[in-house]
C-alpha positions in Angstrom: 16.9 3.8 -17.0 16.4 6.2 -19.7 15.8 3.1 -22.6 12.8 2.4 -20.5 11.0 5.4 -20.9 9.5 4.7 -24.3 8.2 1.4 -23.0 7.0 4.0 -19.6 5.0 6.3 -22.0 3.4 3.5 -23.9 2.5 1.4 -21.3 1.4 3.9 -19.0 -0.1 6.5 -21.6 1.5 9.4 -20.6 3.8 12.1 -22.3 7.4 11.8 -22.1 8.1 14.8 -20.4 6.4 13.5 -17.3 8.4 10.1 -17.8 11.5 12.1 -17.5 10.4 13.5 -14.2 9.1 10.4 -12.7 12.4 9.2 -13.1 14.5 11.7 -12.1 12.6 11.8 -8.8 13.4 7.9 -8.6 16.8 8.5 -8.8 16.8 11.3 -6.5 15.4 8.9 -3.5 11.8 10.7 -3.7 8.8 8.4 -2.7 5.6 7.9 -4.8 3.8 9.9 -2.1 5.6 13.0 -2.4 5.5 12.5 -6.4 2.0 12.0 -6.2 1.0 14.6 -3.6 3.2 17.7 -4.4 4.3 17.5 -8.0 1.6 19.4 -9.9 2.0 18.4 -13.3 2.1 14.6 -12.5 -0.3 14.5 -10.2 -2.9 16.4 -12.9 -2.2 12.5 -15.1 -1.4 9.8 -12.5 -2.8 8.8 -9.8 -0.7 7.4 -6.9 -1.5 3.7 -7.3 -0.3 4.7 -11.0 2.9 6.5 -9.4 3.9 3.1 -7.3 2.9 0.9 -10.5 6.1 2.8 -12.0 8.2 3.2 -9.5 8.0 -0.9 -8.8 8.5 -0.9 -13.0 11.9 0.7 -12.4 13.0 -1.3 -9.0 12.3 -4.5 -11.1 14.7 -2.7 -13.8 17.1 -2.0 -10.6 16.7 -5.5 -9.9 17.3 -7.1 -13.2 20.7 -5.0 -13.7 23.1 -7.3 -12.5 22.1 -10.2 -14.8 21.9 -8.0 -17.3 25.3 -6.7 -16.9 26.2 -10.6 -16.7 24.9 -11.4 -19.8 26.2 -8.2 -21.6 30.0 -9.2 -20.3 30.0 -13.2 -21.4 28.3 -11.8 -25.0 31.3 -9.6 -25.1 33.3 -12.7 -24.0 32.0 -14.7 -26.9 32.3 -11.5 -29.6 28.8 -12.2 -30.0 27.4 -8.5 -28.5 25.8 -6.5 -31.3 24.1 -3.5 -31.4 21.0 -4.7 -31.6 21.9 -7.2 -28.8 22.7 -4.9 -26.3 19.7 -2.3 -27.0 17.6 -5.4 -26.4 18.9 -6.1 -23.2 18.8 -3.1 -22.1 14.7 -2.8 -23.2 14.1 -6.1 -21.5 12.2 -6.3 -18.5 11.5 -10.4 -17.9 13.9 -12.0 -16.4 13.2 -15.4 -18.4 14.0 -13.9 -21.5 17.4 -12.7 -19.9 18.0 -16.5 -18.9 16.9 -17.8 -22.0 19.8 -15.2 -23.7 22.3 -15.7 -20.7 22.1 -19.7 -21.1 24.1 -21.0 -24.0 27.1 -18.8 -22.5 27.4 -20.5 -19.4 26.8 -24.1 -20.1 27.0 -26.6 -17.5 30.8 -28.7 -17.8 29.1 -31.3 -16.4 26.4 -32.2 -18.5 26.1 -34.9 -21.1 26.3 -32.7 -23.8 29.2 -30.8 -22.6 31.2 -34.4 -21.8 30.1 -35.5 -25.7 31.9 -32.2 -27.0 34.8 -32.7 -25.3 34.8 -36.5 -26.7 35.3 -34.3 -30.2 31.7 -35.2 -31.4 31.2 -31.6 -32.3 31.4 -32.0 -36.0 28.9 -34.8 -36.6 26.7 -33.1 -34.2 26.9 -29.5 -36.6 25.9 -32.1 -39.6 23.5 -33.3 -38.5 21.7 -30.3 -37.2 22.3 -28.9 -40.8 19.7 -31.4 -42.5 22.0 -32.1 -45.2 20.5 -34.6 -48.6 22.8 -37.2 -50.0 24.2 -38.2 -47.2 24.0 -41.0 -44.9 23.9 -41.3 -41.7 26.7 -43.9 -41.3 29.0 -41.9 -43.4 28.4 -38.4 -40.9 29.8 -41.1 -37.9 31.9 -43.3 -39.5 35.2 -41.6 -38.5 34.2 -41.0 -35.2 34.0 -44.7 -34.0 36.5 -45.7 -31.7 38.0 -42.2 -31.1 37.6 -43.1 -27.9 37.4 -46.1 -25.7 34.0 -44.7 -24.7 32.7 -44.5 -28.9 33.4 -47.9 -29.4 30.1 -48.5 -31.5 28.1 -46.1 -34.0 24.9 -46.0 -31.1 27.6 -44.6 -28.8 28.4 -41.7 -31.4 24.7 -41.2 -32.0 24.0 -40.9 -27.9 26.8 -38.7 -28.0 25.4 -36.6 -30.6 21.5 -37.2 -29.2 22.9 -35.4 -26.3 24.6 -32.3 -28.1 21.5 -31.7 -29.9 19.0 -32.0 -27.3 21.1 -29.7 -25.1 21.0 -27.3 -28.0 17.2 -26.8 -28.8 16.9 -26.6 -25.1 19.5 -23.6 -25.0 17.7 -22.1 -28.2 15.8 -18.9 -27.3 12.6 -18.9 -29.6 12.2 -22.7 -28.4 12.1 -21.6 -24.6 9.9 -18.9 -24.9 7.3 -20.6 -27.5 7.0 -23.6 -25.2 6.8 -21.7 -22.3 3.7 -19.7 -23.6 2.5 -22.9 -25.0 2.3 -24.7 -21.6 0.7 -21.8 -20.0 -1.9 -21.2 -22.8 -2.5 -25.1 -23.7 -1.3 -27.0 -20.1 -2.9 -28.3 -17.1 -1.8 -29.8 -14.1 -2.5 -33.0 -12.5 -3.5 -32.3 -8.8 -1.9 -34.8 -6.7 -2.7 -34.4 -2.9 -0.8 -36.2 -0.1 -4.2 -37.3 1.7 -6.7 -38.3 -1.2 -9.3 -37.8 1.4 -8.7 -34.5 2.0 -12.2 -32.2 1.0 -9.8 -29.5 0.4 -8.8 -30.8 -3.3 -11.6 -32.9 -3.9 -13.1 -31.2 -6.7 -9.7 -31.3 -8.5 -9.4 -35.1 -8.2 -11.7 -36.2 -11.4 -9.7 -35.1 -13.8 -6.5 -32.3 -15.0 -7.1 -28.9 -14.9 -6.3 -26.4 -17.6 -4.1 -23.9 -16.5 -6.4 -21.2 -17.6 -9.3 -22.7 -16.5 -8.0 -22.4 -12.6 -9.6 -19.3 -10.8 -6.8 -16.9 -9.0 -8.3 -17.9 -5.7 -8.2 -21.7 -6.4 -3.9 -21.2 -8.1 -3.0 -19.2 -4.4 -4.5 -22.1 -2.7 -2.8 -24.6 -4.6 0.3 -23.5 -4.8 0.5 -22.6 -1.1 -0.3 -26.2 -0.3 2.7 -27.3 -2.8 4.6 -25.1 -0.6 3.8 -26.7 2.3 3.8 -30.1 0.6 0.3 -31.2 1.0 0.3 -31.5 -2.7 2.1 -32.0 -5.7 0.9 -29.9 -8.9 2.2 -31.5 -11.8 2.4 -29.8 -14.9 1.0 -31.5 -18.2 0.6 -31.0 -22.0 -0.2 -32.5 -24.8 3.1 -34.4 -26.0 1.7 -34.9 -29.4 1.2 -30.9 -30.1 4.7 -29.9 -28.5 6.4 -32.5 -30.5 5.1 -31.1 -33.2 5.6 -27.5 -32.0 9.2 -28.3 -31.4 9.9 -30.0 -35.1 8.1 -27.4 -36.9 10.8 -24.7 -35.3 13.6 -26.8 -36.1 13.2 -29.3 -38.3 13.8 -27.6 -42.0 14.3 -30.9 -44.0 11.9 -33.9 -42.8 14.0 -36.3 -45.9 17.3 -35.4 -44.5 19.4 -38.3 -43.4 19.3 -37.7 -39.5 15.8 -36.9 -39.3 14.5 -39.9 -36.8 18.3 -38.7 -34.6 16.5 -34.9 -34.4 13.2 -36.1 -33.5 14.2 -38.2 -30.6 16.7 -35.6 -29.7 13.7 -33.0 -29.4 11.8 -35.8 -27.5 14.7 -35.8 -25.1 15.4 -32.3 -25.2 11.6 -31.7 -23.6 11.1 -34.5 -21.4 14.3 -34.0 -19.9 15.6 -30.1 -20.1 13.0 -28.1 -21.1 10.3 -29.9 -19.3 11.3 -29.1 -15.4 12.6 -25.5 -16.5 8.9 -24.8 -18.0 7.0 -26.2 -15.1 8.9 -23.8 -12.5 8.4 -20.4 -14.8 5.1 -21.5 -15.6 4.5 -21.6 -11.5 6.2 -18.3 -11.4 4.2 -16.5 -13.9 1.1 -18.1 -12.2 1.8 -17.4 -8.7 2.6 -13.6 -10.0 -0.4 -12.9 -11.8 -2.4 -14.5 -9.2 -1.1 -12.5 -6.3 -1.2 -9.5 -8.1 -5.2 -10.1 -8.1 -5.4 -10.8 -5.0 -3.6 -8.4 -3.5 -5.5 -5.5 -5.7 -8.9 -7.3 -4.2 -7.0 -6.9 -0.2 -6.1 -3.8 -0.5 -9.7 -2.9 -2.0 -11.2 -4.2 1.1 -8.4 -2.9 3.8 -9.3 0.7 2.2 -13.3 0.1 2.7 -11.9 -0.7 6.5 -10.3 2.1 6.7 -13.6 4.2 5.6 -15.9 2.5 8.4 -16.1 3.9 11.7 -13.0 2.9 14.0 -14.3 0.6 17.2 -14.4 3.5 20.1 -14.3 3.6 23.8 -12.4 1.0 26.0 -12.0 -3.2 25.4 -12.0 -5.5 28.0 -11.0 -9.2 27.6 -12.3 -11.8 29.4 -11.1 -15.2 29.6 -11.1 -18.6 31.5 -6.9 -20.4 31.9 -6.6 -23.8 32.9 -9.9 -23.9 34.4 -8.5 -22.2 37.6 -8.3 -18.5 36.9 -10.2 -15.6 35.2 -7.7 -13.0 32.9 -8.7 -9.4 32.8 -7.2 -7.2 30.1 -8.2 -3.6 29.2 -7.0 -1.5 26.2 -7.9 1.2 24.0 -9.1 1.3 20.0 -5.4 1.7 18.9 -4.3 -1.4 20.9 -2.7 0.3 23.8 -2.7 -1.9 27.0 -4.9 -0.2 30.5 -4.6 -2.7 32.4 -4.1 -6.5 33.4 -5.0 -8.5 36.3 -6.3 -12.2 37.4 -9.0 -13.4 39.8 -9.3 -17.3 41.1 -12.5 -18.4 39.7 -15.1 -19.9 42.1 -16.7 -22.6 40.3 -18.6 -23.4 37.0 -21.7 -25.4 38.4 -23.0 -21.6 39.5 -21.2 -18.9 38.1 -21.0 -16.0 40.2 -20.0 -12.3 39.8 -17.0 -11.4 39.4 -15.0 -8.6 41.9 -12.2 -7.8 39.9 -14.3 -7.6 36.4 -16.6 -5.2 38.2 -13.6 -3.2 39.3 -12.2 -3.2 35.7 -16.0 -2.1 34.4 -16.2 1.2 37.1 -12.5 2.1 36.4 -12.0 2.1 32.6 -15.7 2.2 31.4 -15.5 -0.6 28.6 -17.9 -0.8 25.8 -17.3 -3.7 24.6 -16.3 -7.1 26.7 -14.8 -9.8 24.6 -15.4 -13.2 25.7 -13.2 -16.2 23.5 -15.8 -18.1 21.4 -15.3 -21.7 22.9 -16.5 -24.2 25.5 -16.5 -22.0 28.3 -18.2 -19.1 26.6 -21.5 -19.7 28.4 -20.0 -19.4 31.6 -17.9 -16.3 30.9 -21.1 -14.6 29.6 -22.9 -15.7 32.5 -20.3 -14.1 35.0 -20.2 -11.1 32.8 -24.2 -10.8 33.6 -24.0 -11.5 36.7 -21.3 -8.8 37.6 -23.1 -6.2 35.4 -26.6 -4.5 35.1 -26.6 -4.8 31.1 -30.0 -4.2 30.9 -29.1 -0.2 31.9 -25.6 -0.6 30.3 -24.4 -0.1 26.7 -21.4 -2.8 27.2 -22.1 -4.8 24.4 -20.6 -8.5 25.1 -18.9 -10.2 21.9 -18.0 -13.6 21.4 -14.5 -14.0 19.5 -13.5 -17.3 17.7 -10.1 -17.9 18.5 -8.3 -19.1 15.5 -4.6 -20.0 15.6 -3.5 -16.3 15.1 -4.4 -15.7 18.8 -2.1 -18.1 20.0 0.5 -17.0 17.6 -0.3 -13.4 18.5 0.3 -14.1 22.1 3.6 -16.0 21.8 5.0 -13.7 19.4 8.4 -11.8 19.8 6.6 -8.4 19.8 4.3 -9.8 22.9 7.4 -11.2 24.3 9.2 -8.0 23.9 6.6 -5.4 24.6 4.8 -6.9 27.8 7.1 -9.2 29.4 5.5 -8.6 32.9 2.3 -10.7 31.8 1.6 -13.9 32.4 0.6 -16.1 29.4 -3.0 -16.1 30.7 -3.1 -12.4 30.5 -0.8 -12.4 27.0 -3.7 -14.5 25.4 -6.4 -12.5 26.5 -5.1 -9.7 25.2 -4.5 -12.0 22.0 -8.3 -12.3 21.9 -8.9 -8.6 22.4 -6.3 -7.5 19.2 -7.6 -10.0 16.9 -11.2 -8.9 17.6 -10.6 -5.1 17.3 -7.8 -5.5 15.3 -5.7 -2.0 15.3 -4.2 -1.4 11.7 -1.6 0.4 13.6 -0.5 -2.6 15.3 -0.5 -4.2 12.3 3.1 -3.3 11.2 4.7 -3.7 14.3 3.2 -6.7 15.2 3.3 -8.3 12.0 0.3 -8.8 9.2 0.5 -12.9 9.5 -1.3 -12.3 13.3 -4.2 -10.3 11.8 -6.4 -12.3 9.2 -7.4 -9.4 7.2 -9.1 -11.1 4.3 -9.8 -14.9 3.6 -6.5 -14.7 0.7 -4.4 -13.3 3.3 -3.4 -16.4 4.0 -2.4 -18.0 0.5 -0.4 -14.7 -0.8 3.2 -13.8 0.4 3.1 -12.5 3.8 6.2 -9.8 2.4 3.9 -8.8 -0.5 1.1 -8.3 1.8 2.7 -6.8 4.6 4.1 -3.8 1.6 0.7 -3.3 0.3 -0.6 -3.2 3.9 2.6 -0.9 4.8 1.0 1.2 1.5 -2.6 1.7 2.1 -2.2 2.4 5.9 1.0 4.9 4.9 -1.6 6.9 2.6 -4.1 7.1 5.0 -1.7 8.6 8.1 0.0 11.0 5.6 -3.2 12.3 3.8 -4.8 13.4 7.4 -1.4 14.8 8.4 1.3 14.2 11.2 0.9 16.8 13.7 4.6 17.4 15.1 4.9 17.2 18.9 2.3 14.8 19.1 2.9 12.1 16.9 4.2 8.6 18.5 7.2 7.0 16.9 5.2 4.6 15.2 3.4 7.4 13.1 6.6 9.5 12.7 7.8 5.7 11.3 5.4 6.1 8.3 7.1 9.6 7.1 8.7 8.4 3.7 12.4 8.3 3.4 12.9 9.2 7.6 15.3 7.0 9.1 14.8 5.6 11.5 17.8 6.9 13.1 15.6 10.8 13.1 12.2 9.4 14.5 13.2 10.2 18.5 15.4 13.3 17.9 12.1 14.8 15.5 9.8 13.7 17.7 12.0 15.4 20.7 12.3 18.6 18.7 8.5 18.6 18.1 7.5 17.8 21.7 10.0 20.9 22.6 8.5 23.2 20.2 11.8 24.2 18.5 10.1 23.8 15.2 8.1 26.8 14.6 7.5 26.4 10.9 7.9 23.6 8.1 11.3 25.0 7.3 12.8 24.7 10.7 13.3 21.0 10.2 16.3 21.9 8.0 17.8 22.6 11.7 16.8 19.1 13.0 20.5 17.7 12.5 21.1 14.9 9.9 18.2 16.0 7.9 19.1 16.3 4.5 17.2 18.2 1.8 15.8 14.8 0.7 14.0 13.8 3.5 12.8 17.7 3.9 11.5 17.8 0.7 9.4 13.8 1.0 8.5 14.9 4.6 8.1 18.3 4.9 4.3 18.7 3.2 2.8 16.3 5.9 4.1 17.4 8.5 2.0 19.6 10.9 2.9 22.6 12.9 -0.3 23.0 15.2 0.9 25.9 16.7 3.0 27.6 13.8 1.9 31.3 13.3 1.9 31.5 9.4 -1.3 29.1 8.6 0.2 27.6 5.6 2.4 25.7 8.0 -0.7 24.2 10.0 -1.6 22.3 6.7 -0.4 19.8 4.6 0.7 22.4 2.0 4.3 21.9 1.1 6.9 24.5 1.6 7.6 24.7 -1.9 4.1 25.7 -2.8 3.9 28.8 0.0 4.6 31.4 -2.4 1.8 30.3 -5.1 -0.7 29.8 -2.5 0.5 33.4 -0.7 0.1 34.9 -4.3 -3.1 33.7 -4.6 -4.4 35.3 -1.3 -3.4 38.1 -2.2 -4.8 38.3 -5.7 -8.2 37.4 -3.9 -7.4 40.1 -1.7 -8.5 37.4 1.7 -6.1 37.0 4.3 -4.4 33.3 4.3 -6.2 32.7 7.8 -9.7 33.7 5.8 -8.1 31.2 3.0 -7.9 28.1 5.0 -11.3 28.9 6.9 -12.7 28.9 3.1 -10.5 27.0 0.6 -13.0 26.4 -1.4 -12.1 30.8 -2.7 -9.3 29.8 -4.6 -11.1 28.0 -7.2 -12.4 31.4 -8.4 -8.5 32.5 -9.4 -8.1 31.7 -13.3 -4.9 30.0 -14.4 -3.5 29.5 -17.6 -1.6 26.4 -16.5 -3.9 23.6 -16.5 -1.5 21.3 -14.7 -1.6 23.7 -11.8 -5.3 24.1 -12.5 -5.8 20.3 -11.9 -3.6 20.4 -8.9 -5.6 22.5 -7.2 -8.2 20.8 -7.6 -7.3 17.1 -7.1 -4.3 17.6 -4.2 -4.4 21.5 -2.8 -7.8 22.4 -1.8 -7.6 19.0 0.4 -4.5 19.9 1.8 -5.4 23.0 3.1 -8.9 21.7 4.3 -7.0 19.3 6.7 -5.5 22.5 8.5 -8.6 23.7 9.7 -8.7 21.8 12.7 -5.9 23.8 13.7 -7.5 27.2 12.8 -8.7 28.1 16.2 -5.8 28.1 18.4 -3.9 30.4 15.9 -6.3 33.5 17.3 -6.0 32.8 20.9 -2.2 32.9 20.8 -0.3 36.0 21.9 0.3 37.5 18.6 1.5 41.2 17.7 -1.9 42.9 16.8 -1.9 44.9 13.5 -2.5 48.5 14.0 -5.1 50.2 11.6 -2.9 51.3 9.1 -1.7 48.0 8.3 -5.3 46.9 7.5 -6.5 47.2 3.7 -10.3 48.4 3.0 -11.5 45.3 0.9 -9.5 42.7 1.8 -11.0 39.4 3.2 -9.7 38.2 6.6 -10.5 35.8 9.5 -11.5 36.3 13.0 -13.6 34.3 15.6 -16.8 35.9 16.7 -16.8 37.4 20.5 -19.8 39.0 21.4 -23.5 39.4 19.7 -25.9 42.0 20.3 -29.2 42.5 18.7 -27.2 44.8 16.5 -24.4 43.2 15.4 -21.6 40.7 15.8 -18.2 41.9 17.2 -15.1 40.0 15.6 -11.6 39.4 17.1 -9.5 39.7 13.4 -6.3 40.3 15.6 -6.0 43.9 15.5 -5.2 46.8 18.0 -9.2 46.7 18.2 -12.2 44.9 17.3 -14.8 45.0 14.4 -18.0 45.2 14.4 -20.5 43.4 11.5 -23.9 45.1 11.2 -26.6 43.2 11.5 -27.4 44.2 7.8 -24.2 43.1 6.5 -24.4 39.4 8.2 -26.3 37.9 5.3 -27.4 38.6 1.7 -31.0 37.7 2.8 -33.4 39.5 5.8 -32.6 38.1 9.0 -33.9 38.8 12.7 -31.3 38.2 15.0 -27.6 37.7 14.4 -27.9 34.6 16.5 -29.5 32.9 13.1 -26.1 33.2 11.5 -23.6 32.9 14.1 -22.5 32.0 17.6 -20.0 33.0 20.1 -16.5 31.6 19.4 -17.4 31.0 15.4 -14.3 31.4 12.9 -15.9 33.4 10.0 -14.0 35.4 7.1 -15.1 38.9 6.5 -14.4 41.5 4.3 -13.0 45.4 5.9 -15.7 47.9 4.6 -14.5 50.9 6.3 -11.8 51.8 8.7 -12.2 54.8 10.6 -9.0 55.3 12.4 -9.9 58.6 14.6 -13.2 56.3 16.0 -10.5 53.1 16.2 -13.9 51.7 14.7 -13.8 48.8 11.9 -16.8 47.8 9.8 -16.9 44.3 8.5 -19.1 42.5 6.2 -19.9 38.8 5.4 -22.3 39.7 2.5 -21.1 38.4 -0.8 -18.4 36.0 0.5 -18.9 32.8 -1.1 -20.9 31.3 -3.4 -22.9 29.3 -0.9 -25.1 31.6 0.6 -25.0 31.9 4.4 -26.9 29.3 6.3 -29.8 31.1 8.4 -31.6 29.7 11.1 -35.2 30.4 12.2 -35.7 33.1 14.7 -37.5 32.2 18.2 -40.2 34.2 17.2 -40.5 32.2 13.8 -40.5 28.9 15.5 -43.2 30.3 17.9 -45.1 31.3 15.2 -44.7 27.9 13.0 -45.7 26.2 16.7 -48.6 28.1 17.1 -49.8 27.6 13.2 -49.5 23.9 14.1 -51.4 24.2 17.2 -54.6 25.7 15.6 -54.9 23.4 12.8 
């Protein structure tokens, strides 16, 4: 690992310091999320696309280790490892180059070339490829005929010889790799469908098609229908131009005596090594490259998906089976199933309302019926009219195109596993209703190939696609947070590096409330101190008393955040209510700068949904000499009176804002700043301990200013102003 991070700082652009952090948190198990979320001075230069760009760099390197070690050990076989060998294996990160180095050592026995060496034709072979003058040809061979039974004539010995050499500049690094690059620069391939008529590959039918010509879109398609044999893509070049290619790499003498014997064995060398090795890396490279594109262009659009609004409220599906019966299904936005039923239909000529759909309609309050988009849509519609007043209803009725995800959706082993007690009717009406709402947190569970997600879904590899999916849906949970105690197993599944071995016993320790704070899930047993430090920062404790452990603040990073508070002299409750403070604290470090900015200020945001229950628990009040004059704090207004505002900050008793102190401009009322049950920060002006009286203040808080309302007598007024015009 540690020759790759020069070729990390290059390719990436970034220092090497950071490279040798990156990686030791590879080979400490960490994920990309945790390197990316909670390490400050790599997340002020990457990204986390960036981060998994380099951690899939150095699984490709863990990946490629074994062949390298392969090709280190038969070098060191044939004394041919050097120095300069083995540092550039270790550099190397393409596999074909590997092959290409790894090839000439492990020959095949059987091949013809092997079989002519062992027939002694070595030597005339090393002549030959030598390009020696003032020699002939006939006295290279001459001893060599009738060695052997099979060399009985001198066009045996030269076959013999053909063979070695062709077998050679097909084993020759440089050769492999130049023609390789020159068929994917200069090539094109001859479409070939199985049905000519087929409107599909038409347009590829006229003539070949340069390799870098093809569009990524139109290489997935093609090579998925090689896959499935609907087409053959044959690879081309121009013979002429590699010939050449090939004989100006080897070819030093063109006036040496075996100089026809070279160019036929380069001839053969292409047509029948080099050609069939080329055509599968060039595929390779292709299908690569292309997939890379278009799963960049997938997971583009799965994020936009993620940004719309979610579908709400309850589904119903609605379908016809085998002309006899009528399948109900109800279930939620995340896909959870409501309810199933069947009714007997009663005709088609004139449909009729429907009992048990207008049961299903008063009981789970749909908003949306799904009908499937075929020949009986009209009549399911019509039923679905007839049962309900949609005039005075906001049911909206959709009609789905069943494609043949559904029926692969509703035949599928997680169907089969998960709701057994259905009949198929009732499987593939709830087959309808998935692929129409289509819950990304299905998605993983049920598997991607059920849920077209993008027209090049279906031409990438469903294992790439369902990773990337795994990826952008992962990044989504964990940035919101994971409350503890009320996340379902497959949430608590997306928790990087948990096994899956720890989901039910957290998810039992959550629901129990035995973790109190972040660091209690040191006590969850089997945790190690690698799965607390990747989990620990998105984990939620909604009803944990110190506030840092209601965001998504990691552990780690309690003690800088706590320092900050009190340098700002604000309480951490008057923190979170504000995060938006702590950009007013000056740091020298401007990794830590830039992490504040980027990563912390969101993480604590996402804890303020949690903020109120922390005042309305049964918490040990703080007596007035354990408040500070000046310092900031947080409390939820409890009464108004014309005034002032009194403010439950959780001590022994309350304070009281002033109706001059609630804003830095003139207001009327304190009901134009705030209402009953409001969290607010405010500053302690005065304690007066012998009154049990504290003064608090909101002036000067923030550099927003405080949002006033109009006053009931200034709307009157604007009213009345309106009025007389």
């Amino acid at each position: 690992m540690k020759e790759l991070s020069t070729y990390i700082s290059e390719r990436w652009s970034i220092r090497a310091p950071i490279v040798k952090e990156i990686r030791d948190s590879f080979e400490k198990g960490d994920s990309p999320y945790y390197v990316a979320d909670y390490l400050p001075s790599i997340c002020a230069e990457l990204e986390l696309p960036q981060v998994w760009d380099i951690f899939d760099f150095l699984k490709e390197a863990e990946a490629l280790a074994p062949l390298k070690k392969r090709l280190v050990n038969a070098l060191k076989k044939s004394n041919k490892l050097s120095e300069q060998a083995q540092r550039r294996i270790a550099l190397s990160m393409n596999p074909f180059e590997l092959d290409d180095m790894l090839l000439p050592e492990r020959p095949n026995p059987r091949s013809k070339a092997q079989i002519a060496l062992k027939k002694g034709l070595k030597e005339p072979a090393d002549r030959i490829q030598l390009q020696e003058e003032g020699v002939s040809l006939e006295e290279i061979i001459e001893s060599f005929i009738g060695k052997e039974a099979s060399l009985s004539s001198a066009d045996e010995v030269l076959a013999g010889v053909k063979d070695i050499l062709a077998e050679r500049f097909a084993y020759d690094e440089t050769a492999r790799s130049m023609v390789r690059e020159f068929a994917f620069d200069d090539g094109f391939f001859e479409i070939q469908p199985k049905n000519k008529k087929d409107p599909l590959f038409a347009k590829f039918l006229a003539k070949p098609v340069p390799i870098t010509q093809l569009s990524r879109d139109d290489a997935l398609m093609l090579l998925a229908a090689e896959d499935q044999k609907a087409v053959r893509l044959k690879l081309g070049v121009n013979l002429f131009r590699m010939s050449e290619l090939l004989k100006h790499h080897f070819i030093t003498n063109p006036d040496c005596a075996g100089f026809e014997l070279i160019c036929q064995a380069i001839d053969d060398s292409w047509l029948r090594l080099l050609y069939p090795i080329v055509e599968r890396d060039v595929k390779i490279r292709l299908r690569k490259e292309s997939e890379d594109w278009a799963l960049s262009d997938i997971s583009r659009a799965l994020k936009e998906k993620l940004k719309e609004k979610t579908h709400d409220g309850v589904c119903l599906s609605f379908c016809l089976f085998d002309d006899k019966h009528f399948s109900l299904v109800a279930f939620n936005a995340i896909g959870r199933l409501l309810g199933a039923s069947q009714e007997k239909k009663h005709g088609t000529e004139k449909p009729a309302a429907s009992e048990r759909l207008r049961q299903f309609c008063v009981r789970y309050k749909p908003t949306t019926i799904i009908i499937p988009d075929d020949d009986v849509a009209p009549i399911l519609e019509e039923v679905v009219k007839k049962t309900i007043d949609t005039k005075n209803n906001t049911v909206e009725i959709i009609r789905r195109p069943v494609d043949p995800s559904v029926a692969d959706l509703s035949e599928s082993d997680w169907m089969t596993r998960n709701f057994s007690d259905l009949d198929p009717s009732m499987r593939k009406a709830f087959a309808v209703g998935l692929s129409f709402v289509q819950p990304l947190s299905l998605i993983l569970q049920t598997g991607i190939k059920y849920f077209p997600l993008h027209p090049l879904q279906s031409f990438v590899s469903e294992k790439r696609c369902a990773e990337m999916v795994q990826r952008t849906l992962t990044e989504q949970v964990l940035h919101e947070g994971i409350p503890i105690g009320e996340a379902d197993s497959a949430m608590l599944q997306l928790l990087p590096t948990l096994p899956e071995t720890m989901i039910q016993e957290l998810q039992n320790w959550g629901q129990k409330r035995q973790l109190l704070c972040k660091n209690d899930l040191l006590k969850v047993p089997s945790i190690t101190e690698v799965v607390f430090r990747n989990i620990a920062g998105y984990v939620l404790i909604p009803y944990a008393e110190d506030p840092l452990d209601r965001t998504l603040v990691h552990p780690d990073h309690f003690g800088w955040v706590t320092d900050m508070c009190t340098q700002l002299s604000i309480s951490k409750d008057a923190m979170l209510n504000n995060p938006e403070s702590l950009r007013s604290i000056s740091m020298s470090d401007m990794s830590l700068k830039l992490f504040l900015e980027k990563n912390l200020l969101r993480q604590l945001a996402v804890g303020q949904r949690f903020a109120a229950p922390a005042f309305s628990k049964n918490r040990r009040k703080l007596k007035l000499d354990e408040l500070t004059e000046g310092t900031v704090v947080s409390g939820h207004v409890t009464n108004i009176t014309p005034f002032g505002v009194f403010v439950n900050i959780n001590a022994v008793c309350e304070g009281l804002i002033h109706i001059s102190q609630l804003a830095d401009t003139y207001i009327e009322t304190p009901e134009q700043v705030v209402s009953i049950g409001d969290i607010v920060n405010v500053r302690i002006i005065r304690i007066d301990p012998k009154k049990r009286r504290i003064s608090l203040s909101m002036k000067g808080l923030s550099t927003q200013p405080v949002k006033v309302s109009p006053s009931k007598r200034q709307l009157s007024s604007l009213a009345t102003h309106f009025q007389n015009r």
